[in-house]
ROBA-594881 format. One record per residue (C-alpha): residue number from 1; residue in one letter; z, y, x. Coordinates in nm, 4 decimals. Layout:
% ROBA-594881
@n:NUM | res:A | w:Z | v:Y | u:X;
...
***
This chain:
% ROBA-594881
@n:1 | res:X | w:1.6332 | v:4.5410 | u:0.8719;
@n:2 | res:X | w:1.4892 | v:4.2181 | u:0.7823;
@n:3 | res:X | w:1.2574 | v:4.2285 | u:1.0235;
@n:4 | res:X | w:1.4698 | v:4.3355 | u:1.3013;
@n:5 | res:X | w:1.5782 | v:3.9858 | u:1.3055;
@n:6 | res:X | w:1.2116 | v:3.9066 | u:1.4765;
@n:7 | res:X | w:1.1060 | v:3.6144 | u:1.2440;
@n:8 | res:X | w:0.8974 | v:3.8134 | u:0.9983;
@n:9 | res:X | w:0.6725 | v:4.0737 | u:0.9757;
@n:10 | res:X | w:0.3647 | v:4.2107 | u:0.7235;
@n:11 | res:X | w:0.0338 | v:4.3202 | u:0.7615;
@n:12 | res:X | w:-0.2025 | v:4.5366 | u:0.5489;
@n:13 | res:X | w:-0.5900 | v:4.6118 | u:0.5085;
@n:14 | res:X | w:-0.7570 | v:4.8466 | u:0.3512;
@n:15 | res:X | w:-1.1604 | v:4.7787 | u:0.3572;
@n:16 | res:X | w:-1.2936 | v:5.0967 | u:0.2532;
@n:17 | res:X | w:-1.1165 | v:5.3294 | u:0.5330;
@n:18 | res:X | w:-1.1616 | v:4.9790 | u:0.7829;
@n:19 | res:X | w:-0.7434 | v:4.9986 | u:0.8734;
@n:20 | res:X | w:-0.6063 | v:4.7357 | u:0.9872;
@n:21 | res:X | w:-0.1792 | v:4.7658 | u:1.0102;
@n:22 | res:X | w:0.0943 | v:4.5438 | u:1.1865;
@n:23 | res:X | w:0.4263 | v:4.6226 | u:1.1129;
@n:24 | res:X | w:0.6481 | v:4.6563 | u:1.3683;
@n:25 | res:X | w:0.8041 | v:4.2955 | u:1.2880;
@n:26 | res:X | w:0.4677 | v:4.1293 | u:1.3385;
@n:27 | res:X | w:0.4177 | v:4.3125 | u:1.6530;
@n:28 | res:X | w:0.7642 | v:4.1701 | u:1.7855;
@n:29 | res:X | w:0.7076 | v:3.8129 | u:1.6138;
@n:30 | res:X | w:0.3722 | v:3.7953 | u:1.7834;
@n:31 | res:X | w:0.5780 | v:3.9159 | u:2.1336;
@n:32 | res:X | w:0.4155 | v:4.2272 | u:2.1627;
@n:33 | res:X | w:0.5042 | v:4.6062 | u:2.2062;
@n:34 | res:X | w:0.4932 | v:4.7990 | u:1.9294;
@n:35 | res:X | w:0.1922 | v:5.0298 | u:1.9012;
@n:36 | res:X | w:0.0377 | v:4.9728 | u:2.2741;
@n:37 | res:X | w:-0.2697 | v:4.7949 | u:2.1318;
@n:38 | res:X | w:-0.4986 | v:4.8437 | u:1.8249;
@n:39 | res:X | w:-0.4376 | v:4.5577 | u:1.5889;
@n:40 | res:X | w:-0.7488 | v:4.4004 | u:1.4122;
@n:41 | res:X | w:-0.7881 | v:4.0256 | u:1.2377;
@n:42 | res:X | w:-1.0141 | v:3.8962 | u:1.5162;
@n:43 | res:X | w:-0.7081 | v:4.0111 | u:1.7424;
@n:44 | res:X | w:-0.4854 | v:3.8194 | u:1.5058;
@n:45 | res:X | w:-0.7470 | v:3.5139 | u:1.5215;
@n:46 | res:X | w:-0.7145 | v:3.4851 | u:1.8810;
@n:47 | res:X | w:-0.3570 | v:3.4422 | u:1.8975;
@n:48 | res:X | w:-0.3464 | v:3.1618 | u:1.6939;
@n:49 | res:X | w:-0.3634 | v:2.8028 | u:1.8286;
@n:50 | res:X | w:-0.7174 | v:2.6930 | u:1.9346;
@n:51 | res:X | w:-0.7208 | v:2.3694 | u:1.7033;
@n:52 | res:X | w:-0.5454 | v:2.5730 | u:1.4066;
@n:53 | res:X | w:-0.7638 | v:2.8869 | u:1.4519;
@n:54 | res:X | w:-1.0638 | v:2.6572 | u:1.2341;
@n:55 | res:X | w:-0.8252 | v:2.6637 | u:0.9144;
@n:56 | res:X | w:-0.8490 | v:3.0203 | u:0.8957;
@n:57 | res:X | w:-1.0726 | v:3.2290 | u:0.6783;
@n:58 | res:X | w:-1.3121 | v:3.4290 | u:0.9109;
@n:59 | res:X | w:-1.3457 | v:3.8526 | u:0.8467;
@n:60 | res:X | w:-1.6311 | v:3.8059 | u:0.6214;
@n:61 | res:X | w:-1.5271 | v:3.5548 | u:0.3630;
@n:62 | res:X | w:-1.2393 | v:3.7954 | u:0.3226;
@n:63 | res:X | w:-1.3955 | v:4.1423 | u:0.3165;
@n:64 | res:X | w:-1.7050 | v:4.0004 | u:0.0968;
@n:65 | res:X | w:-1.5565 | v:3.7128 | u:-0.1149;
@n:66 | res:X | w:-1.1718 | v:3.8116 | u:-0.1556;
@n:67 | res:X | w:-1.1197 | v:3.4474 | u:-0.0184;
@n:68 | res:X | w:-0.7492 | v:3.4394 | u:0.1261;
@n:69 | res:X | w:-0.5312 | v:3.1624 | u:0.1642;
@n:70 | res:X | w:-0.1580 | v:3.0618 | u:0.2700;
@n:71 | res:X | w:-0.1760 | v:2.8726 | u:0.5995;
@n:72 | res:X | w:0.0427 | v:2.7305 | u:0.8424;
@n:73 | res:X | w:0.0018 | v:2.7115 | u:1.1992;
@n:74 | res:X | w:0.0991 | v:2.8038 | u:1.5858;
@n:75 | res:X | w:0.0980 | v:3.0809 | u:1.7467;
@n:76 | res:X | w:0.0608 | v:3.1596 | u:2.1292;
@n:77 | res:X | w:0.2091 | v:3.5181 | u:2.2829;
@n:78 | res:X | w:0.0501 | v:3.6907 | u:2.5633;
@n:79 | res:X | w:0.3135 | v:3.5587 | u:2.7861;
@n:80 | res:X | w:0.2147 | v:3.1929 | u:2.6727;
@n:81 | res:X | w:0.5583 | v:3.0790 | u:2.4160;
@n:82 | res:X | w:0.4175 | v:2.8980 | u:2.1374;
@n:83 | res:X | w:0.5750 | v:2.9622 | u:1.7963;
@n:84 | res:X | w:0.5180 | v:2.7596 | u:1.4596;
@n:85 | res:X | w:0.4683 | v:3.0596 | u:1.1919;
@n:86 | res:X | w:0.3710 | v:3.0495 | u:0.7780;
@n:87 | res:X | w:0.1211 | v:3.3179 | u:0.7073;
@n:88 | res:X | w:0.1230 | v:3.4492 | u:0.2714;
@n:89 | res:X | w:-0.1186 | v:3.6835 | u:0.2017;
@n:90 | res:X | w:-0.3305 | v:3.8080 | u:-0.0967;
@n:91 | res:X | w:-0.6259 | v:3.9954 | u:-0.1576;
@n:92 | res:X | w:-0.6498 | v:4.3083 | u:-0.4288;
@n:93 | res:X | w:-0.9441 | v:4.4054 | u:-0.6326;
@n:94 | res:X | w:-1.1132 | v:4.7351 | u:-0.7249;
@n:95 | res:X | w:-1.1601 | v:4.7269 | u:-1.1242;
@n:96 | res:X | w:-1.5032 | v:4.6332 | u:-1.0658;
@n:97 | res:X | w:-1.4126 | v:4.2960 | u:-0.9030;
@n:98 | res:X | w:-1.4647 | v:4.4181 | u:-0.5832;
@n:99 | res:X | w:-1.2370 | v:4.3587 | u:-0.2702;
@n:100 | res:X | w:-1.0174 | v:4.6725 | u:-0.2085;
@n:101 | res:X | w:-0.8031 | v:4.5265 | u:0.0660;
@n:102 | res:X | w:-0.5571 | v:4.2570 | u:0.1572;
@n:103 | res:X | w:-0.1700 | v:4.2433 | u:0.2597;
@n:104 | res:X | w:0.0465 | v:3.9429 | u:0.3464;
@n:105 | res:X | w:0.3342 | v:3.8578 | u:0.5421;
@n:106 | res:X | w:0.3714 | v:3.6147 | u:0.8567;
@n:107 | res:X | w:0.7306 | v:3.4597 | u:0.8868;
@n:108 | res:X | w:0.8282 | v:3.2308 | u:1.2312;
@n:109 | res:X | w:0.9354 | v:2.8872 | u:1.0873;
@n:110 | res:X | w:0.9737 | v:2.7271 | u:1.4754;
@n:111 | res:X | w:1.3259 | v:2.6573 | u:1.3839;
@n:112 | res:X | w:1.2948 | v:2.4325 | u:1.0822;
@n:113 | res:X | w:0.9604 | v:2.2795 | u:1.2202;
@n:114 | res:X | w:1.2182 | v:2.1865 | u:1.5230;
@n:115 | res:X | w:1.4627 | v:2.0289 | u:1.2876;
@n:116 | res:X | w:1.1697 | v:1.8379 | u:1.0553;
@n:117 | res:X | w:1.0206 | v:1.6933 | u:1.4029;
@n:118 | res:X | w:1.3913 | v:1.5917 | u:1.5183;
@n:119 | res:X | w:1.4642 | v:1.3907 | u:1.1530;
@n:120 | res:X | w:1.1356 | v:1.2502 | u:1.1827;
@n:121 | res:X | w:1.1842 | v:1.1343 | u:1.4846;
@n:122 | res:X | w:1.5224 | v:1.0074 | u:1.4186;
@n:123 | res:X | w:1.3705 | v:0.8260 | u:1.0842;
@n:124 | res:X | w:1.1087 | v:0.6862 | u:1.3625;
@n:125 | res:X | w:1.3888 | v:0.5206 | u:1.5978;
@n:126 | res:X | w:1.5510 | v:0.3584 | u:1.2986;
@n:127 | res:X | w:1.2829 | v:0.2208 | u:1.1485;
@n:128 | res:X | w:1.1847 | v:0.0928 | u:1.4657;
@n:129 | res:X | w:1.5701 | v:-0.0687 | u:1.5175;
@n:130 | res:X | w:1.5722 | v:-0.2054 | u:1.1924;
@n:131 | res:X | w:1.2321 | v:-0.3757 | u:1.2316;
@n:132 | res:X | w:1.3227 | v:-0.4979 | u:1.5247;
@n:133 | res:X | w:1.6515 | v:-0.6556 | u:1.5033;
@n:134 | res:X | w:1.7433 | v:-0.6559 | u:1.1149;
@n:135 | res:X | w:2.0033 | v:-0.3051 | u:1.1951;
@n:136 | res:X | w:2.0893 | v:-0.0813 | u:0.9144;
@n:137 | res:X | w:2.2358 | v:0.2549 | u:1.0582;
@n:138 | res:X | w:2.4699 | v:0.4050 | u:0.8245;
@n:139 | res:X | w:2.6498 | v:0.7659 | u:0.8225;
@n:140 | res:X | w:2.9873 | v:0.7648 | u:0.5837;
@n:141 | res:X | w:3.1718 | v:1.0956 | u:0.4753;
@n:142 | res:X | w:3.5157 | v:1.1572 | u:0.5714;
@n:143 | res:X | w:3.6033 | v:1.0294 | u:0.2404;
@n:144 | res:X | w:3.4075 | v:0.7472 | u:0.2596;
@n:145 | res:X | w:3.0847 | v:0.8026 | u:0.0281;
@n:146 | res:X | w:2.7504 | v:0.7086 | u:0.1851;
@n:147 | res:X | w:2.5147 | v:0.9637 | u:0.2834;
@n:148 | res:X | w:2.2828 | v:0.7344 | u:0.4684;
@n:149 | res:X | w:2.1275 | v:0.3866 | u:0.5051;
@n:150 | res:X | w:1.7807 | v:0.3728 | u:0.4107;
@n:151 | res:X | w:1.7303 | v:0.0045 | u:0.6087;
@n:152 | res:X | w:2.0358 | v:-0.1679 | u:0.3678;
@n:153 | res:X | w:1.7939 | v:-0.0628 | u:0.0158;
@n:154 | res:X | w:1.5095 | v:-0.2661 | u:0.1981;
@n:155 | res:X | w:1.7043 | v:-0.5390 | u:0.3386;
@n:156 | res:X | w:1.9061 | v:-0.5903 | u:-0.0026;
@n:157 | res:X | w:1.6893 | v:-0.4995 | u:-0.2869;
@n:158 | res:X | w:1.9438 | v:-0.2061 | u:-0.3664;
@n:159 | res:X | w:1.7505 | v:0.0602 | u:-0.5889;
@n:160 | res:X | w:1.7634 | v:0.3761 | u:-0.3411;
@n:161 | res:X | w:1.9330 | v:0.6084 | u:-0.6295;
@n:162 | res:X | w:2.2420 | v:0.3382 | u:-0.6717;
@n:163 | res:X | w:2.3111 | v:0.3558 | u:-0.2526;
@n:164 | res:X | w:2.5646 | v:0.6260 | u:-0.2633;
@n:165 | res:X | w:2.7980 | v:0.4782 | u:-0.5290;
@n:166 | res:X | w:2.7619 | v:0.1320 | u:-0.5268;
@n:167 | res:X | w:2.6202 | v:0.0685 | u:-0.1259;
@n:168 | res:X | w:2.8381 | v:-0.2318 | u:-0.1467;
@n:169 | res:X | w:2.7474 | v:-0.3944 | u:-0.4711;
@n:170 | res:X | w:2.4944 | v:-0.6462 | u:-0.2426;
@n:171 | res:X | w:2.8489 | v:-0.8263 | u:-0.1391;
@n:172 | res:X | w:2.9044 | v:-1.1464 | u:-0.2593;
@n:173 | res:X | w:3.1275 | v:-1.0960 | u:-0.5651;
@n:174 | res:X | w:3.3856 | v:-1.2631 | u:-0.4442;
@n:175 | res:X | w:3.4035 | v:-1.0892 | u:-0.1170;
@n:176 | res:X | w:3.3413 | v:-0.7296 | u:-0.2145;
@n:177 | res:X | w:3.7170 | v:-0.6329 | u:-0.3150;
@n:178 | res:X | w:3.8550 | v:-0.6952 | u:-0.0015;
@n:179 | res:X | w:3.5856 | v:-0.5572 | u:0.2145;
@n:180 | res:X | w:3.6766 | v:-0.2546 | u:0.0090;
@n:181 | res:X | w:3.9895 | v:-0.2591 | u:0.0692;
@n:182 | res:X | w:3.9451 | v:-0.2742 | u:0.4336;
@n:183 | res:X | w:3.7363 | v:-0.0116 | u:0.4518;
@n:184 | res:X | w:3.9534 | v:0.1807 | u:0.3136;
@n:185 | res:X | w:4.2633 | v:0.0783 | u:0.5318;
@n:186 | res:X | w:4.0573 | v:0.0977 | u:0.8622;
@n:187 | res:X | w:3.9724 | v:0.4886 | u:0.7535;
@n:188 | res:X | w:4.2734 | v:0.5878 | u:0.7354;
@n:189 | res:X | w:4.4083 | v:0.4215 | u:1.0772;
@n:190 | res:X | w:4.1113 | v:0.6493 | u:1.1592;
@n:191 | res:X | w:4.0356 | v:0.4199 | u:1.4662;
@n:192 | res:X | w:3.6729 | v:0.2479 | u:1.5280;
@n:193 | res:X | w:3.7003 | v:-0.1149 | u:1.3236;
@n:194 | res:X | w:3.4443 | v:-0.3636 | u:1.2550;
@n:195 | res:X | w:3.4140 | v:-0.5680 | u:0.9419;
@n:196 | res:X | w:3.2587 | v:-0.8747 | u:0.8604;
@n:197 | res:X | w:3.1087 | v:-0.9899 | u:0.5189;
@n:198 | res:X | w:2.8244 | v:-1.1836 | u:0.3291;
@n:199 | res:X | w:2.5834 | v:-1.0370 | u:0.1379;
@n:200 | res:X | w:2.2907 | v:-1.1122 | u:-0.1255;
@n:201 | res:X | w:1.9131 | v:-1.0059 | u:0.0821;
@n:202 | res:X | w:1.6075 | v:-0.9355 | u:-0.1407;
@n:203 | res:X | w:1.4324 | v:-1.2580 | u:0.0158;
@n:204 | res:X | w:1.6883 | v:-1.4686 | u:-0.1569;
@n:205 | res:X | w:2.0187 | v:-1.6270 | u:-0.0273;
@n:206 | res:X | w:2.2769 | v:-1.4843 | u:0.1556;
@n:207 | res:X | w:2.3588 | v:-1.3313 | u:0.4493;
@n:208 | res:X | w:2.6628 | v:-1.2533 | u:0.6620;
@n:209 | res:X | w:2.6608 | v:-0.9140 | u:0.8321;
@n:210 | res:X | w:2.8857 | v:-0.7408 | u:1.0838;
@n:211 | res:X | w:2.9449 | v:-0.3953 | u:1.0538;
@n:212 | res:X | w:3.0467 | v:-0.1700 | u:1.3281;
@n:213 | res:X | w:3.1981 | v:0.1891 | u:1.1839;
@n:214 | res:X | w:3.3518 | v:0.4863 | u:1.4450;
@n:215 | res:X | w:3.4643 | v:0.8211 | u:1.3391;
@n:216 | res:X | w:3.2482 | v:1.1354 | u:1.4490;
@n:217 | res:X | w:3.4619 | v:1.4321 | u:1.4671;
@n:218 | res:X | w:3.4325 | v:1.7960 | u:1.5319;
@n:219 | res:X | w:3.5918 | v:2.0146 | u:1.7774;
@n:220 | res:X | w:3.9158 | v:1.9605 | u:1.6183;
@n:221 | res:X | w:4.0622 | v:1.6176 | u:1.5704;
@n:222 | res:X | w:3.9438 | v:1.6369 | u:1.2269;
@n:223 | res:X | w:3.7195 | v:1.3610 | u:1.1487;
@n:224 | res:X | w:3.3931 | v:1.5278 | u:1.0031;
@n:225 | res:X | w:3.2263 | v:1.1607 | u:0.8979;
@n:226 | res:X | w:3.1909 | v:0.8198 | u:0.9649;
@n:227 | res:X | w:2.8929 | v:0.6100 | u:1.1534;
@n:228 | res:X | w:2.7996 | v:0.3143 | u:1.2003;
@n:229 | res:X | w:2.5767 | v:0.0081 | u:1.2181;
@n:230 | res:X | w:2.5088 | v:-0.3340 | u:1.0084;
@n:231 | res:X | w:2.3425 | v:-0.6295 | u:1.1826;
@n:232 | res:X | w:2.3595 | v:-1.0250 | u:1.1487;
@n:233 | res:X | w:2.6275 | v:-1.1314 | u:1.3904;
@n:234 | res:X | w:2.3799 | v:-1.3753 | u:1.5179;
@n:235 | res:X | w:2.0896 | v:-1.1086 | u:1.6190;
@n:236 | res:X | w:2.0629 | v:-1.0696 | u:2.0207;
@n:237 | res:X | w:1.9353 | v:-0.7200 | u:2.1878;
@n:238 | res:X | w:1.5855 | v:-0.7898 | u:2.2845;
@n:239 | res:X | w:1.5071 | v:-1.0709 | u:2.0492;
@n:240 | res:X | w:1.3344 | v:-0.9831 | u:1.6975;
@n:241 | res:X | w:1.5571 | v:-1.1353 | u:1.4567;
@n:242 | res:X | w:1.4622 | v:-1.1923 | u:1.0542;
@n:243 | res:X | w:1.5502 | v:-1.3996 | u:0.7794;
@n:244 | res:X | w:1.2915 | v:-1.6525 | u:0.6765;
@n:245 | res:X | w:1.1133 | v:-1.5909 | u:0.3603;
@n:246 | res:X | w:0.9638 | v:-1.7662 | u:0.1095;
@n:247 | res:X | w:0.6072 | v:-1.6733 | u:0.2656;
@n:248 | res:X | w:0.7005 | v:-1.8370 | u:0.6113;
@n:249 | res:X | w:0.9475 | v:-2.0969 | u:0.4624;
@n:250 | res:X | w:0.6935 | v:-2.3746 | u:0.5146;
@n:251 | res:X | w:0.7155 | v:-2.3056 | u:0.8797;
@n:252 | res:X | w:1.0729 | v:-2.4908 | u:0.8454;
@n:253 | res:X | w:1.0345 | v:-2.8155 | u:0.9672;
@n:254 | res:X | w:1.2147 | v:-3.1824 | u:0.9430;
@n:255 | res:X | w:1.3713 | v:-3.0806 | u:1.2983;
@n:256 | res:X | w:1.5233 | v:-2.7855 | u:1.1256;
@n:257 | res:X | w:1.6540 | v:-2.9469 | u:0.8495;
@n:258 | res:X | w:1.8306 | v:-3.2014 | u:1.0640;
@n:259 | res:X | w:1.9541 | v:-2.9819 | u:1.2616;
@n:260 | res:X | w:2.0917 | v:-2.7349 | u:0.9229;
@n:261 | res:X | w:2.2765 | v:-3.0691 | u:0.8201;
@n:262 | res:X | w:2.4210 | v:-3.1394 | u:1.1634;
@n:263 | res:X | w:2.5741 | v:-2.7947 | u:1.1594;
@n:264 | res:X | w:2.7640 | v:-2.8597 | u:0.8096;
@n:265 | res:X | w:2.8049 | v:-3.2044 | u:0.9228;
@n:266 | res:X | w:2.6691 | v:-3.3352 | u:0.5910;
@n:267 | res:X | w:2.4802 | v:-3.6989 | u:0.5701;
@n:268 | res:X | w:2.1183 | v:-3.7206 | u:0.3913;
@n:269 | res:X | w:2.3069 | v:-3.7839 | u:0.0834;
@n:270 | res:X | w:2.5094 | v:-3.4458 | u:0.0746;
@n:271 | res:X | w:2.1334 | v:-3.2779 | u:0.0809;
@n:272 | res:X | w:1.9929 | v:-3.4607 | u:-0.1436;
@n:273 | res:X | w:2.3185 | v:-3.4027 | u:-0.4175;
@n:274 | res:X | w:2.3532 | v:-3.0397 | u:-0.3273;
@n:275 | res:X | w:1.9548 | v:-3.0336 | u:-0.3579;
@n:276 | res:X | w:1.9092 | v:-3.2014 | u:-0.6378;
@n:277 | res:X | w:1.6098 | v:-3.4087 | u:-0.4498;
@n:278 | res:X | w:1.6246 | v:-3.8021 | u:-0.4441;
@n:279 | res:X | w:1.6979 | v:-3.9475 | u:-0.0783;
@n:280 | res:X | w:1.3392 | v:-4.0227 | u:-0.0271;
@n:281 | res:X | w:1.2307 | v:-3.6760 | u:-0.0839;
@n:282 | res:X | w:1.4734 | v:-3.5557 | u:0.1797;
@n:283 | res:X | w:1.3883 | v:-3.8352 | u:0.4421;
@n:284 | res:X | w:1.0253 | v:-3.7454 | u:0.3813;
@n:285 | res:X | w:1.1429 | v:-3.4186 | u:0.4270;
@n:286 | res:X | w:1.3244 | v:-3.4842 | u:0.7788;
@n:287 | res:X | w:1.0679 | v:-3.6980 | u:0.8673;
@n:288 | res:X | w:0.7096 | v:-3.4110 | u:0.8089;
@n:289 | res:X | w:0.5731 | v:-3.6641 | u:0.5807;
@n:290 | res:X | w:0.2521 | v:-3.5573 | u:0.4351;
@n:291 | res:X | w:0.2219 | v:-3.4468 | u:0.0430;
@n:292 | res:X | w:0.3181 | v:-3.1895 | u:-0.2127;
@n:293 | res:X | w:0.6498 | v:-3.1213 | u:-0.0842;
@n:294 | res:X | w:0.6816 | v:-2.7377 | u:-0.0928;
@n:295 | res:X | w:0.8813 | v:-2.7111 | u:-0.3758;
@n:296 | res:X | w:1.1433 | v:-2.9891 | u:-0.2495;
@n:297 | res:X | w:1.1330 | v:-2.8065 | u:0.0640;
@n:298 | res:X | w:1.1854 | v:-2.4837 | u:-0.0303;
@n:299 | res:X | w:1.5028 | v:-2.6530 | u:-0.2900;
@n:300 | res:X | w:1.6486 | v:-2.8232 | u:0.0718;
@n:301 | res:X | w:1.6589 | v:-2.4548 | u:0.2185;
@n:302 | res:X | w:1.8137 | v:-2.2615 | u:-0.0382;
@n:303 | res:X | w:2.0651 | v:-2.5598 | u:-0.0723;
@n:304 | res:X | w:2.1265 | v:-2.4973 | u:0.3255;
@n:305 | res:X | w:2.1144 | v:-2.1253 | u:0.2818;
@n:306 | res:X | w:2.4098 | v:-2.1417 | u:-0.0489;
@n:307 | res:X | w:2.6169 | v:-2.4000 | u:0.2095;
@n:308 | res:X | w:2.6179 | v:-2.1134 | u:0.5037;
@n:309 | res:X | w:2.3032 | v:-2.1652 | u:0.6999;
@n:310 | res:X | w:2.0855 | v:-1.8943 | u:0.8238;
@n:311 | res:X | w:1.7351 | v:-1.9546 | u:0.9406;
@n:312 | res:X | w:1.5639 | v:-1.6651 | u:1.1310;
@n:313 | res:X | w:1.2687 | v:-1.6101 | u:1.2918;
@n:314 | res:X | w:1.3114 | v:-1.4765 | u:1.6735;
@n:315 | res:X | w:1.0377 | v:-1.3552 | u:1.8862;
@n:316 | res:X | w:0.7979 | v:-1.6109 | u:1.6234;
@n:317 | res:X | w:1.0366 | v:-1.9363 | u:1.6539;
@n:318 | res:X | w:1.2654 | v:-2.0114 | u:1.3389;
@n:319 | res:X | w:1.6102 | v:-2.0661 | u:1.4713;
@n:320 | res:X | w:1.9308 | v:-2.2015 | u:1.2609;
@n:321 | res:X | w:2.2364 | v:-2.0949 | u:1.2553;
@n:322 | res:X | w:2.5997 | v:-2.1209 | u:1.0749;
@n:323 | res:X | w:2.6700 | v:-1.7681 | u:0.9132;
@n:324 | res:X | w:2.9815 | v:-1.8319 | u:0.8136;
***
């Protein structure tokens, strides 16, 4: 009954009387008709895969050494389908340590190969988003609970086994309630919303995000999850977008700085106090004076970064921005 199904089937060998058996499964798995040719293990060789047929143990190491392992590979019928199958078998002994025979079973796995090729290549496009413009895919229950967002663990620091209860503890504290709350609201409206919010990034700083969420439903109007996707409002399709860090922070320049203050409007002054740098150091700052003026430099940033000001690298040129 099992095998009816035509994903399995089991083979047997006895050495001594030199039979070789299919069973009527592995006959129809293999997409041929029952009993209309003499099955043997170089027959079974040849209807594997050319570049898998090498992993298989050849007729001697079995017959003379017992050698038999569990393999998986692909499978071509006579009428040229190729099927992904996992092959179990063992060998039995006489009591003299001898090989008696062998039996195992072949089961077609095309299906779930199918489905691991299709998440890996889904895994593949959104690691290739989020490398490319800083976008975290999510996927929501109904209910709300996360069941997916690999990108937001990298991008935040968030410890991979805290992302379905606390996805949203990267907020800003004093953000985080409300974003809650909308989330919840907009669910229940159970109409595509977007939400906007700031949140700490594992490079240091913060960031503000926009986050675009639509129901998926099923055939009904039930709503069987939610999806969506995260991304600085300031990244543009078709230009690599990525916060600054600390290893490329000395690519930030006097020009940048200037132009950082002239977005909060703040005088060399305002730096300096919300720095904690004297004047100088900032003017020498603005101006690419030479000397040992990383550390001041990287204390002018992160006193931008606090104030609002984003500074990303796109397509290898740092741009600045107002995040908030």
């Amino acid at each position: 009954m099992v095998e009816s199904f035509g994903l399995s089937g089991n083979w047997g060998w006895n050495f001594a009387r030199k039979e070789y058996v299919w069973s009527s499964g592995l006959y129809r798995l293999f997409g041929i008709e029952d009993g209309t040719i003499r099955p043997d293990y170089e027959l079974f060789r040849s209807l594997i895969h050319p570049e898998d047929r090498a992993v298989l143990e050849d007729a001697s190491q079995i017959l003379n050494e017992g050698i038999l392992s569990d393999h998986t590979f692909r499978i071509i019928r006579p009428d040229g389908t190729m099927r992904m199958v996992l092959s179990r078998g063992d060998v039995y002994f006489t009591p003299d340590g001898r090989p008696a025979g062998a039996a195992g079973v072949v089961v077609d796995i095309t299906s779930e190969q199918r489905v691991s090729l299709a998440i890996r290549a889904q895994n593949d496009r959104q690691r290739a988003i989020f490398e490319h413009g800083t976008i975290v895919s999510w996927v929501w229950t109904a209910d709300g609970e996360v069941l997916h967002a690999p990108g937001w663990c990298e991008l935040t620091g968030l410890a991979p086994e805290d992302l379905l209860r606390n996805w949203h503890l990267p907020i800003v504290p004093e953000e985080r309630a409300e974003v809650l709350r909308q989330h919840a609201a907009m669910r229940e409206r159970r109409q595509p919303f977007t939400l906007d919010f700031t949140a700490q990034v594992a490079r240091g700083g913060r960031t503000s995000f926009r986050t675009l969420v639509v129901p998926v439903q099923n055939g009904s109007d039930a709503i069987r999850e939610w999806t969506g996707l995260t991304f600085p409002p300031s990244t543009t399709v078709g230009e690599t977008a990525t916060d600054v860090g600390s290893d490329v922070q000395h690519q930030i320049r006097g020009a940048h700085l200037r132009a950082a203050r002239g977005l909060l409007d703040w005088t060399l002054a305002d730096l300096a106090s919300a720095s904690k740098l004297s004047l100088s150091t900032i003017r020498r700052l603005e101006e690419d004076a030479d000397g040992p003026l990383a550390r001041s430099r990287h204390a002018a940033v992160d006193a931008l970064r606090q104030a609002g000001v984003g500074f990303r690298l796109i397509e290898g040129s740092i741009a600045v921005a107002h995040m908030r």
